[in-house]
MOPAC internal coordinates of N, CA, C and O (Angstrom, degrees):
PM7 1SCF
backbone

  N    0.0000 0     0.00 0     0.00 0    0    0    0
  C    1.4512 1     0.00 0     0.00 0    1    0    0
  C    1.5340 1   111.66 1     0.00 0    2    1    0
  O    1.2310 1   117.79 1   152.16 1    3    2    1
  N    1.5787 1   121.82 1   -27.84 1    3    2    1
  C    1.2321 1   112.64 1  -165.16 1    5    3    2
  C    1.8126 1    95.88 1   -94.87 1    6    5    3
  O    1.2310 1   127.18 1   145.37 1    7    6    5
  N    1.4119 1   103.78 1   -34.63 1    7    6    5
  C    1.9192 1    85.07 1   153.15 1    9    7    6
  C    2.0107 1   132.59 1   -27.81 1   10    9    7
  O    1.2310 1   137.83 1   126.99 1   11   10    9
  N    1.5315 1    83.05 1   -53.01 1   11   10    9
  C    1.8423 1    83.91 1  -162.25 1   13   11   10
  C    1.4362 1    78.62 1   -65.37 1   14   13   11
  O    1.2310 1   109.12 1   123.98 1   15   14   13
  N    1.1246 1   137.98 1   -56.02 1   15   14   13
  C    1.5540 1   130.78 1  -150.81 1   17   15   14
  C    1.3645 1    97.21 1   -57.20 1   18   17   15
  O    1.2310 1   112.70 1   136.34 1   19   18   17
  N    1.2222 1   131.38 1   -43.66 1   19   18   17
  C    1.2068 1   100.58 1  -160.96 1   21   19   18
  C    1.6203 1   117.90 1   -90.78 1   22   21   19
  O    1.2310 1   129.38 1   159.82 1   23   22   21
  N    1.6648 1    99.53 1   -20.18 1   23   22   21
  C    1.4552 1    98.23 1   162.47 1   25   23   22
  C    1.1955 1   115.73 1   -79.00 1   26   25   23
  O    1.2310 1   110.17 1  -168.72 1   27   26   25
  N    1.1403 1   136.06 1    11.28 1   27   26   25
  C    1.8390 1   137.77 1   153.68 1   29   27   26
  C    1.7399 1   110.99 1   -64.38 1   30   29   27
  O    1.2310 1   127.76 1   124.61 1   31   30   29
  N    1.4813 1   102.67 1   -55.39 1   31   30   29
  C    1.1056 1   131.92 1  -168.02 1   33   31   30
  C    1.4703 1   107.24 1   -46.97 1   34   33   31
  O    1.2310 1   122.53 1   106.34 1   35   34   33
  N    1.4139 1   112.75 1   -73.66 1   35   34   33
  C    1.3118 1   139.08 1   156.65 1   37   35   34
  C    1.9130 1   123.04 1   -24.70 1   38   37   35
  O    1.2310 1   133.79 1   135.33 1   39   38   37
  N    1.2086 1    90.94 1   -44.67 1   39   38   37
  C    1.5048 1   102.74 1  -175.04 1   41   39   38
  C    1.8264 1   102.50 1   -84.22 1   42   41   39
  O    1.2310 1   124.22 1   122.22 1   43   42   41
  N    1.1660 1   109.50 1   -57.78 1   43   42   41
  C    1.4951 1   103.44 1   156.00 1   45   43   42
  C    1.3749 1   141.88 1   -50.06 1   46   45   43
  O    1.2310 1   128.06 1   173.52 1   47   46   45
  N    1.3429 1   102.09 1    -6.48 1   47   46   45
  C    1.7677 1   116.64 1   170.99 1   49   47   46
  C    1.6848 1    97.62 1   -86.71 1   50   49   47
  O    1.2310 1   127.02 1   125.20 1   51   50   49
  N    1.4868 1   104.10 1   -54.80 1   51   50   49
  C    1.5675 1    99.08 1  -175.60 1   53   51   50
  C    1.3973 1   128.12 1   -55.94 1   54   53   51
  O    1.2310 1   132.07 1   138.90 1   55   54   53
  N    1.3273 1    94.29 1   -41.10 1   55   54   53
  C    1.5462 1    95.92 1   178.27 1   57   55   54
  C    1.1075 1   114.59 1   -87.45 1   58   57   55
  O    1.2310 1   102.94 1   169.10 1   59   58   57
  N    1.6717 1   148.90 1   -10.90 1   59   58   57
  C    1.4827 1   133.18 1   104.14 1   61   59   58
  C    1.5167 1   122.83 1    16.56 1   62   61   59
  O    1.2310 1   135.60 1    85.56 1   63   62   61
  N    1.4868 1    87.42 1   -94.44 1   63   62   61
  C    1.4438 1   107.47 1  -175.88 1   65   63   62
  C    2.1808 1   114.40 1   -58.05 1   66   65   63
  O    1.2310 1   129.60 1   163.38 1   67   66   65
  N    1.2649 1    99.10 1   -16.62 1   67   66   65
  C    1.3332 1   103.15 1   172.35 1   69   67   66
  C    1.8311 1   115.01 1   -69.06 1   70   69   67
  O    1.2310 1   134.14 1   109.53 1   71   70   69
  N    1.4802 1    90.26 1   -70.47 1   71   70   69
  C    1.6181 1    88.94 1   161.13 1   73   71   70
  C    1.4874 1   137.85 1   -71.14 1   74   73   71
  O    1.2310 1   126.61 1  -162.81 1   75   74   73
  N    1.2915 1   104.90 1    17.19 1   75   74   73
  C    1.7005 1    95.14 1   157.66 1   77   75   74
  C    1.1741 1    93.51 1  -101.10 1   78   77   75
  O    1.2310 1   103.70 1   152.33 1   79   78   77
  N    1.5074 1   147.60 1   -27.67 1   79   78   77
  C    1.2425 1   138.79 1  -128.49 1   81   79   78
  C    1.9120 1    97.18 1  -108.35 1   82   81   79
  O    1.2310 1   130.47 1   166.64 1   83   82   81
  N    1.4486 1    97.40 1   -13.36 1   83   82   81
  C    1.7932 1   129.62 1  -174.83 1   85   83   82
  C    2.3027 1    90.53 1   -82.42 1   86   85   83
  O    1.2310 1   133.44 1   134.10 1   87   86   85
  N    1.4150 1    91.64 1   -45.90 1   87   86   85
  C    1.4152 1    88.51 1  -155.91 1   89   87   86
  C    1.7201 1   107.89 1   -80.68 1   90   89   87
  O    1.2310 1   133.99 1   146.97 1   91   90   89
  N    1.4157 1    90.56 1   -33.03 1   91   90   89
  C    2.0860 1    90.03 1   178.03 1   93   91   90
  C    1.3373 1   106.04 1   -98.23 1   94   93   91
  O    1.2310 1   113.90 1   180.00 1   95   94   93
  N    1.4119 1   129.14 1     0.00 1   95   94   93
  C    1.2906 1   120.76 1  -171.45 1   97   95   94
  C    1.6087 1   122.43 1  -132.84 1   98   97   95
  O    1.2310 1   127.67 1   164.77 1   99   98   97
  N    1.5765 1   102.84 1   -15.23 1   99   98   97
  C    1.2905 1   112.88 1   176.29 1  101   99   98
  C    2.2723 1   105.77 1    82.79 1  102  101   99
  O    1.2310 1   129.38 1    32.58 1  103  102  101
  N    1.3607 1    99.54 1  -147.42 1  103  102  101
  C    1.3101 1   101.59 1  -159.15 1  105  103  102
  C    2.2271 1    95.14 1   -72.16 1  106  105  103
  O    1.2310 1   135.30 1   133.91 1  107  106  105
  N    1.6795 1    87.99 1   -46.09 1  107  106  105
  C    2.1063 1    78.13 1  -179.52 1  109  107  106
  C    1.7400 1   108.93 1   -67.43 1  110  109  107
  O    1.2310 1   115.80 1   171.46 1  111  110  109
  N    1.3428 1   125.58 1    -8.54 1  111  110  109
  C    1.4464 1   132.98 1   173.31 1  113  111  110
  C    1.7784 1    97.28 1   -51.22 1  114  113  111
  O    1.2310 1   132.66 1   125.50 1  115  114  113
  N    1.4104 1    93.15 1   -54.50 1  115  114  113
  C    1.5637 1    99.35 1  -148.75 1  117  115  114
  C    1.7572 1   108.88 1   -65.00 1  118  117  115
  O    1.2310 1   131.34 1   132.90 1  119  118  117
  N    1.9277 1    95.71 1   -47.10 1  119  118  117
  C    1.6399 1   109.93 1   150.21 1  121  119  118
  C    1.2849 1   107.99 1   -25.40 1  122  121  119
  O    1.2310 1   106.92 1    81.92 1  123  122  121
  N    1.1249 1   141.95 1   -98.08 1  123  122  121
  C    1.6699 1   164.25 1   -81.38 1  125  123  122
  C    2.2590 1    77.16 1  -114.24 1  126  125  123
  O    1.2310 1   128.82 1   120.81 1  127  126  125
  N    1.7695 1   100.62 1   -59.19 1  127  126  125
  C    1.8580 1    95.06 1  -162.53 1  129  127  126
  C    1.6867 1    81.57 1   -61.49 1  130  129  127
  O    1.2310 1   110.84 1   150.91 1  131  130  129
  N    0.9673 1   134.84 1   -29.09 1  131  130  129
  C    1.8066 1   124.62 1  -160.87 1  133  131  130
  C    2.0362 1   109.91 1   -54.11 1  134  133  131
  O    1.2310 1   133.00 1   131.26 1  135  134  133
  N    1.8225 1    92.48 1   -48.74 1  135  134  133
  C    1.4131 1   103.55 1  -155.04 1  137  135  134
  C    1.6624 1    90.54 1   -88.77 1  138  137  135
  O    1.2310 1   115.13 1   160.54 1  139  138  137
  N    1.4322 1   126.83 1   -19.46 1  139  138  137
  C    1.1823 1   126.81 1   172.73 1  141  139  138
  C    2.0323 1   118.82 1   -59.83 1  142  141  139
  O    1.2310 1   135.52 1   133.19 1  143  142  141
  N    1.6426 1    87.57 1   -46.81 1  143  142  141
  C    1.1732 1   109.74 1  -154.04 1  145  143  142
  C    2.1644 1   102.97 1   -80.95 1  146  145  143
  O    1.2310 1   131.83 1   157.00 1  147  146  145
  N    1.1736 1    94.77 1   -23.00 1  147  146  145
  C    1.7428 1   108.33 1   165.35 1  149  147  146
  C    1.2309 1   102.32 1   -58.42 1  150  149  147
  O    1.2310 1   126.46 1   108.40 1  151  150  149
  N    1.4794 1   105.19 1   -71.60 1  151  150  149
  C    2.1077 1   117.81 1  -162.83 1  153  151  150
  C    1.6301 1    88.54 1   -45.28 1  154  153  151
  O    1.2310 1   118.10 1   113.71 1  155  154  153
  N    1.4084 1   121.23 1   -66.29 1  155  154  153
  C    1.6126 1    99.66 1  -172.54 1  157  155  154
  C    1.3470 1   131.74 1   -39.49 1  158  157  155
  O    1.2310 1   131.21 1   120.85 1  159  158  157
  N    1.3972 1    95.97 1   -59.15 1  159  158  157
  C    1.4997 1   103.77 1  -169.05 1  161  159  158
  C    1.4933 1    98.25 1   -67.96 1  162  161  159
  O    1.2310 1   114.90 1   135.19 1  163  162  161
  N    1.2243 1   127.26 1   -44.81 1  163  162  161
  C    1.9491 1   112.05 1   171.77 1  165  163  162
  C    1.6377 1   101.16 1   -47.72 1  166  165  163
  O    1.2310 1   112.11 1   124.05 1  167  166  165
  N    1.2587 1   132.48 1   -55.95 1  167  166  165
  C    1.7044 1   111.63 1  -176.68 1  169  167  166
  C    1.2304 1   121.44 1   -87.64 1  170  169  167
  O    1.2310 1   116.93 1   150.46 1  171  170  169
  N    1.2403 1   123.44 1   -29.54 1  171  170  169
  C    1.6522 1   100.58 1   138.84 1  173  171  170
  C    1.6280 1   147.90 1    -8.20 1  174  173  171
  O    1.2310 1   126.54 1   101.58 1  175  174  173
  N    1.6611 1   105.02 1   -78.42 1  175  174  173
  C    1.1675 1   137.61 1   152.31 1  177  175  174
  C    1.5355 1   113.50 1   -41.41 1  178  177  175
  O    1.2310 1   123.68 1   120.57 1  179  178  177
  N    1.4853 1   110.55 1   -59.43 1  179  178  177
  C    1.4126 1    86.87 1   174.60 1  181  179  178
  C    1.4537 1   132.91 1  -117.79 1  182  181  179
  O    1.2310 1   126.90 1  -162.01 1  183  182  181
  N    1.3274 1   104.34 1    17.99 1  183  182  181
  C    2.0112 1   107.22 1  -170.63 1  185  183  182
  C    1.3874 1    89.48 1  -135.82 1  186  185  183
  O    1.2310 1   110.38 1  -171.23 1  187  186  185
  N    1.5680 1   135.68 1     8.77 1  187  186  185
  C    1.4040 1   120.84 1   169.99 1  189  187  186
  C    1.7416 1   124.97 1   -50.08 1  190  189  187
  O    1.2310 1   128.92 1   147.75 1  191  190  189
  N    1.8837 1   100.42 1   -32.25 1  191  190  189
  C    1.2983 1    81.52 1  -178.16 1  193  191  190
  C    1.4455 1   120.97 1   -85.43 1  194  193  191
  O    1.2310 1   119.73 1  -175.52 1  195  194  193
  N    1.6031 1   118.11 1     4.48 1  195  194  193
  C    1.5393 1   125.51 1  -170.74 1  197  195  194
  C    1.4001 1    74.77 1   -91.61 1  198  197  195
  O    1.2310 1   107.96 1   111.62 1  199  198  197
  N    1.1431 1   140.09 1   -68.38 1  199  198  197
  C    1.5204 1   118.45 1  -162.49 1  201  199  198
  C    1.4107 1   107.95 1   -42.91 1  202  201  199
  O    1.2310 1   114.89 1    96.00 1  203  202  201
  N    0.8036 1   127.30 1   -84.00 1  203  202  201
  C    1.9509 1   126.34 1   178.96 1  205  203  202
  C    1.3294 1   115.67 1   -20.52 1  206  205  203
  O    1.2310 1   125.06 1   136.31 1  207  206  205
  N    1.3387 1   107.89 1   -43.69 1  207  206  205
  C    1.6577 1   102.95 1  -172.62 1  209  207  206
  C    1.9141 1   101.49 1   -78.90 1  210  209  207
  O    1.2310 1   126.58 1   173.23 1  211  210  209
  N    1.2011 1   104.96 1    -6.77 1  211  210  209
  C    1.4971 1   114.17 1  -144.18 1  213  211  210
  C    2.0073 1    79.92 1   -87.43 1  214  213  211
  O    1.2310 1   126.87 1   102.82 1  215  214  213
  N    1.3759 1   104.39 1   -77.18 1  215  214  213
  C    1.3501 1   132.48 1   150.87 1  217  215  214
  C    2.1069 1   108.80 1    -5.54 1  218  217  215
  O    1.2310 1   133.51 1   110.00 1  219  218  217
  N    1.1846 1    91.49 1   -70.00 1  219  218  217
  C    1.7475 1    95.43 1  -178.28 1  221  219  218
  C    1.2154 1   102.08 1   -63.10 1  222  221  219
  O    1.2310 1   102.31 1   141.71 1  223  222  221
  N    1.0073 1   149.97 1   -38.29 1  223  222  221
  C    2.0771 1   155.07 1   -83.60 1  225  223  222
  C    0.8324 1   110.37 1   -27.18 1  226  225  223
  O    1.2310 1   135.89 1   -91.70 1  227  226  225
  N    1.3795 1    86.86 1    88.30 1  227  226  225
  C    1.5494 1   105.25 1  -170.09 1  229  227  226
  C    1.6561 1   101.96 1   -86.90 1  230  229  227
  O    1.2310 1   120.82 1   -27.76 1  231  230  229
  N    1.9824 1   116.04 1   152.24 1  231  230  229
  C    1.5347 1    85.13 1  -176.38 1  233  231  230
  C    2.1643 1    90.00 1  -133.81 1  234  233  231
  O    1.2310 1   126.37 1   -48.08 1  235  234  233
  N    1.1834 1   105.35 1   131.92 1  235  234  233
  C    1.5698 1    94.31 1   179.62 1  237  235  234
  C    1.8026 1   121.46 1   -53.98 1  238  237  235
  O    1.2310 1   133.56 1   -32.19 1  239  238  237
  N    1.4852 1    91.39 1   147.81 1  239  238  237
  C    1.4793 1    80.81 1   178.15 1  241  239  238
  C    1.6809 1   105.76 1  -121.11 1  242  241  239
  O    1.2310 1   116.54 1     7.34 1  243  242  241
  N    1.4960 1   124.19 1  -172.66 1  243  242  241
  C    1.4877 1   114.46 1   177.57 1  245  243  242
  C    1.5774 1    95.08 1  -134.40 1  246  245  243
  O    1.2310 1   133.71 1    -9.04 1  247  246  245
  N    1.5184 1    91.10 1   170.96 1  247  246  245
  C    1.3126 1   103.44 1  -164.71 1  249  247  246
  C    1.7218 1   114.38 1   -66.51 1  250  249  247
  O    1.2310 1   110.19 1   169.76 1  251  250  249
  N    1.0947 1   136.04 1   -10.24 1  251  250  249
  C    1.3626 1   137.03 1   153.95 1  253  251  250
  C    1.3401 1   108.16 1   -49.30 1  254  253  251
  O    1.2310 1   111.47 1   120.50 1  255  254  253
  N    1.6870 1   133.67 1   -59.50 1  255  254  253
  C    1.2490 1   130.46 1  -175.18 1  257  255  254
  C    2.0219 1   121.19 1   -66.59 1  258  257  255
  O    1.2310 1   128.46 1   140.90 1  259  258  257
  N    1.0549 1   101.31 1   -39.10 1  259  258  257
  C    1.1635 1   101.13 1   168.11 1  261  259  258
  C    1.4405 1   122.53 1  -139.58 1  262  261  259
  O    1.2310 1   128.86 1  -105.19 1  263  262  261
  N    1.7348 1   100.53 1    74.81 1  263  262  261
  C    1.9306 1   100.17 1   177.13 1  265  263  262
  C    1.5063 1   122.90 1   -51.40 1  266  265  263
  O    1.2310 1   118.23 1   139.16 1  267  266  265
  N    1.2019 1   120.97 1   -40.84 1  267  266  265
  C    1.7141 1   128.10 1  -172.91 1  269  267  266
  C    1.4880 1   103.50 1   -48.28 1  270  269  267
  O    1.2310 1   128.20 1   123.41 1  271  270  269
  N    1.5509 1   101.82 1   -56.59 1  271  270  269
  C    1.5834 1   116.01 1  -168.55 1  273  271  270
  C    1.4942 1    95.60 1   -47.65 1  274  273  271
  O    1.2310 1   120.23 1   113.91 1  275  274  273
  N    1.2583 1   117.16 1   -66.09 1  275  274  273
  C    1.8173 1   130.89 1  -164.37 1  277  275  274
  C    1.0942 1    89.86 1   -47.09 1  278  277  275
  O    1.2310 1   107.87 1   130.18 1  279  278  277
  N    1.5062 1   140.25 1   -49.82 1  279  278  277
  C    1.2771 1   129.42 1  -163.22 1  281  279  278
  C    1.2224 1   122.35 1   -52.91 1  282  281  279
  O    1.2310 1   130.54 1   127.88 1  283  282  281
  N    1.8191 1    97.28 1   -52.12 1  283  282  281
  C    1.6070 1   102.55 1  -171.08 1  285  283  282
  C    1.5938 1   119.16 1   -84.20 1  286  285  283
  O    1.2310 1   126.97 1  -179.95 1  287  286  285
  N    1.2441 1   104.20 1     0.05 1  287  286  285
  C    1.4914 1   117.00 1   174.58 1  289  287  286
  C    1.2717 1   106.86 1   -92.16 1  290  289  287
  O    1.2310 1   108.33 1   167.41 1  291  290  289
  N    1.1756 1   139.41 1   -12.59 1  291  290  289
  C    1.4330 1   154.40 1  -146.05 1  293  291  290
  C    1.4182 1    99.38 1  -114.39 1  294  293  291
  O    1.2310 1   119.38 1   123.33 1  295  294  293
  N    1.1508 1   118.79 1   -56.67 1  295  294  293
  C    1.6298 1   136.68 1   168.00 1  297  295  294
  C    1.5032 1   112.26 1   -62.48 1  298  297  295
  O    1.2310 1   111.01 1   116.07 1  299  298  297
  N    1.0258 1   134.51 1   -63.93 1  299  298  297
  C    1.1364 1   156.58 1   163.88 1  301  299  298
  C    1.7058 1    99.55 1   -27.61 1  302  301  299
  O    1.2310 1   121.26 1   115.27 1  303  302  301
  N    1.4082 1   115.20 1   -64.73 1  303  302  301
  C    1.4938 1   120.29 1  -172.09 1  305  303  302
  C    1.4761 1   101.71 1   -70.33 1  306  305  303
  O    1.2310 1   118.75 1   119.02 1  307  306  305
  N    1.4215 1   120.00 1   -60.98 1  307  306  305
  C    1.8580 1   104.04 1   172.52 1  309  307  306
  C    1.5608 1   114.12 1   -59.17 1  310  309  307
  O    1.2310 1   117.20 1   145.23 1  311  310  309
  N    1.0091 1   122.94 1   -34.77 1  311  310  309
  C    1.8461 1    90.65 1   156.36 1  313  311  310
  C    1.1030 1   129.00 1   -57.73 1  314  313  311
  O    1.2310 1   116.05 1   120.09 1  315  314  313
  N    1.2693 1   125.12 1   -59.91 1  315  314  313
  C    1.3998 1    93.51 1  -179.35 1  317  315  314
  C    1.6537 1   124.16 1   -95.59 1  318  317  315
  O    1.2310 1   123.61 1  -146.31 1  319  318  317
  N    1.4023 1   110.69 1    33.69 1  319  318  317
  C    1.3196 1   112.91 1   167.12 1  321  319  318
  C    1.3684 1   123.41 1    99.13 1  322  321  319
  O    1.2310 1   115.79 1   160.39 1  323  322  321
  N    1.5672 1   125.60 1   -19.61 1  323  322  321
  C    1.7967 1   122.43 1  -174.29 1  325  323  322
  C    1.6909 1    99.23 1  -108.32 1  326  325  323
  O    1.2310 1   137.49 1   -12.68 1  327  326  325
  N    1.3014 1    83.71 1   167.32 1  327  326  325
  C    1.5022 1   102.18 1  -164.55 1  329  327  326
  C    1.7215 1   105.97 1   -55.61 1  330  329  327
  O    1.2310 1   110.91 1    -6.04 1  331  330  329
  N    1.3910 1   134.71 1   173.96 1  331  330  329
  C    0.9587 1   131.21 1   156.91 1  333  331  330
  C    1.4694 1   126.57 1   -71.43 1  334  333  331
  O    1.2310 1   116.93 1   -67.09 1  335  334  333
  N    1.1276 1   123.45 1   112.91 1  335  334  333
  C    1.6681 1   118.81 1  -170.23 1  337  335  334
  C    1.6185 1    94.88 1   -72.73 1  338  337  335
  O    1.2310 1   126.12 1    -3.03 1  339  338  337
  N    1.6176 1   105.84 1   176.97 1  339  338  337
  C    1.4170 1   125.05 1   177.47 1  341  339  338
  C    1.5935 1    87.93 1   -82.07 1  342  341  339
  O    1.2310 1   133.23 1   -23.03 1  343  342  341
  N    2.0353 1    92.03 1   156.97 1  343  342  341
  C    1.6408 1    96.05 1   163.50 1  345  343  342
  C    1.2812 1   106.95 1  -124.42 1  346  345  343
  O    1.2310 1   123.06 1   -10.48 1  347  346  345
  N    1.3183 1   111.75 1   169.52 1  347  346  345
  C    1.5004 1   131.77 1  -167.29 1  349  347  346
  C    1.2144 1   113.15 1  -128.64 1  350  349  347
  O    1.2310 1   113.76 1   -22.93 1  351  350  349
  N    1.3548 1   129.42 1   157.07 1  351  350  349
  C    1.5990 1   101.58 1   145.71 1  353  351  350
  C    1.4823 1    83.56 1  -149.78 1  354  353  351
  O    1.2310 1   136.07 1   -10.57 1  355  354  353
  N    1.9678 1    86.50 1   169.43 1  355  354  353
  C    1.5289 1   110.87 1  -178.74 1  357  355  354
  C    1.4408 1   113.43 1   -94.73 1  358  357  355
  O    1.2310 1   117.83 1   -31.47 1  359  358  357
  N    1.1576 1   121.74 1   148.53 1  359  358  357
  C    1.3793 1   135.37 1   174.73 1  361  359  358
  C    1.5163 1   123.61 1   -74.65 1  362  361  359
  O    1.2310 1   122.61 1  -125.81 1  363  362  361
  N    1.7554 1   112.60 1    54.19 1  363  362  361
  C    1.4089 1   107.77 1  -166.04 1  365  363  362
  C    1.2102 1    91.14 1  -124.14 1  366  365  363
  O    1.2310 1   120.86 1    13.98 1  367  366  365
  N    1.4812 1   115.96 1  -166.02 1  367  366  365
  C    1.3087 1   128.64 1   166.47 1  369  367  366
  C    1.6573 1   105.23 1  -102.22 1  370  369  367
  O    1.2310 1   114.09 1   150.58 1  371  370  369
  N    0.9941 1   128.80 1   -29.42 1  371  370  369
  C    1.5375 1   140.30 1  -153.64 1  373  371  370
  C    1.3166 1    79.48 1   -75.71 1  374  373  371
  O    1.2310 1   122.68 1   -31.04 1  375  374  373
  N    1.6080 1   112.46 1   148.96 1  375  374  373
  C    1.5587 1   128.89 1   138.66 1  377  375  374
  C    1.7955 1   106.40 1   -48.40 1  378  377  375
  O    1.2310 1   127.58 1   -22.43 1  379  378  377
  N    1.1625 1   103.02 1   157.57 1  379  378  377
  C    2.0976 1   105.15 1  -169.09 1  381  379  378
  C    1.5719 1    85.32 1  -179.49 1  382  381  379
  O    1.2310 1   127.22 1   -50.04 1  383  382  381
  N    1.0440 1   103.72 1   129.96 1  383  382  381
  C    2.0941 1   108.65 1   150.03 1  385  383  382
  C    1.8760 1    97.22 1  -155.45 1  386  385  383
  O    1.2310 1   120.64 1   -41.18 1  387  386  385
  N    1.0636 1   116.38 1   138.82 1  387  386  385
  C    1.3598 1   127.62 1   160.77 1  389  387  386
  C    1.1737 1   110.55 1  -144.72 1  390  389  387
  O    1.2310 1   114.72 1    -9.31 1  391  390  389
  N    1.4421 1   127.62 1   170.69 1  391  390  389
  C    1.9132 1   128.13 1  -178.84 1  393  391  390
  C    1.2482 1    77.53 1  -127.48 1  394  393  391
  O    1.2310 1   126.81 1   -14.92 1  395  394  393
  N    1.8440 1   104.51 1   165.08 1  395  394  393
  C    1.7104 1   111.76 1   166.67 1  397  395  394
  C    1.4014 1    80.84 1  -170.84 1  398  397  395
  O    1.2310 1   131.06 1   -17.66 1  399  398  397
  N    1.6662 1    96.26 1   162.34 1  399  398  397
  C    1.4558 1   116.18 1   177.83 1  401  399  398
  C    1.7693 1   102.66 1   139.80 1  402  401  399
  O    1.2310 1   125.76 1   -25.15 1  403  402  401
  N    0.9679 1   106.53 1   154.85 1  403  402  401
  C    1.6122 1   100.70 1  -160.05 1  405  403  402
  C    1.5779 1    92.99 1   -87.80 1  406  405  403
  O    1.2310 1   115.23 1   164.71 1  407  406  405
  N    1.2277 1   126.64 1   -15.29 1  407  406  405
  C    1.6750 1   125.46 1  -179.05 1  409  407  406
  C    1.1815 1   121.53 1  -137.67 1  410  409  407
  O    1.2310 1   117.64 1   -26.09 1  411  410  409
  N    1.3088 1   122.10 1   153.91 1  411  410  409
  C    2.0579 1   106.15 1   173.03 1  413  411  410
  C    1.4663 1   101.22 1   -56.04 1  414  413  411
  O    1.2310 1   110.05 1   148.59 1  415  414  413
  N    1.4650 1   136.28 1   -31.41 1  415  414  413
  C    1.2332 1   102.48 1  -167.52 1  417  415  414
  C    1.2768 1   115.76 1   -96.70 1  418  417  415
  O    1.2310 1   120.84 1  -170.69 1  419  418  417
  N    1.6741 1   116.01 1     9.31 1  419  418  417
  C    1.7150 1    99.65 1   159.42 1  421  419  418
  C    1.6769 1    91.35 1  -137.31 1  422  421  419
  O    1.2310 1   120.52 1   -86.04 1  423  422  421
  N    1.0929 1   116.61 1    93.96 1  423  422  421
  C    1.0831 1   151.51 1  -179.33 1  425  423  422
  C    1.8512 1   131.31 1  -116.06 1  426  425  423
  O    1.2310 1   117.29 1   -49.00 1  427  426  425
  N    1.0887 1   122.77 1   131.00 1  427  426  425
  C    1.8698 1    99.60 1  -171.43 1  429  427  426
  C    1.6905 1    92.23 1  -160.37 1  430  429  427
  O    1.2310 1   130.28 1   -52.38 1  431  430  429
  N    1.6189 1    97.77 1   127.62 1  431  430  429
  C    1.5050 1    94.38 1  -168.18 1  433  431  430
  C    2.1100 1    90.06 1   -92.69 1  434  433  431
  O    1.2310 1   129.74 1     0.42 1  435  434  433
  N    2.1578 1    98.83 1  -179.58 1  435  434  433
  C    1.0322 1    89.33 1  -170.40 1  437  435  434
  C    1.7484 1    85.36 1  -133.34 1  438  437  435
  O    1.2310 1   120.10 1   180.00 1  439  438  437

């Protein structure tokens, strides 16, 4: 389900970006938002979660530095069945955890 959504999502950006590109630019507008509006949604789709981690600076850690964490992420992932993602963490003071990655298998919690 979160497939169609996001290829809904996606398709409604383009064709967005089609008709503005229709309205200030005419027929090469619509060209120009088309070949624009691909490159996004291709890095979107596939480098969104390096942007985020990129964004947080976020930096990976291994299981020597934080065993507890591995644990409960470890547990956590054989319940409900997907692989264990990589972990990260952010350089804040705030409590923060989110996962991202377009699949369990490239997936990386934070």
């Amino acid at each position: 389900m979160n497939g169609i959504k996001t290829a809904f999502l996606l398709t409604l950006l383009t064709l967005f970006a089609i008709g503005i590109g229709d309205y200030f630019g005419g027929q090469n507008g619509m060209i120009l938002a088309f070949v624009i509006a691909g490159i996004m949604n291709f890095v979107s789709y596939f480098f969104s979660d390096k942007i985020a981690l990129a964004m947080y600076r976020a930096r990976p850690v291994s299981r020597e530095e934080l065993p507890r964490v591995y644990q409960v992420v470890e547990r956590l992932s054989a319940k409900i069945g997907i692989p264990v993602p990589k972990i990260y963490v952010i350089p804040t003071d705030s409590p923060n955890a989110f996962a991202t990655g377009r699949s369990p298998k490239h997936a990386s919690a934070q």
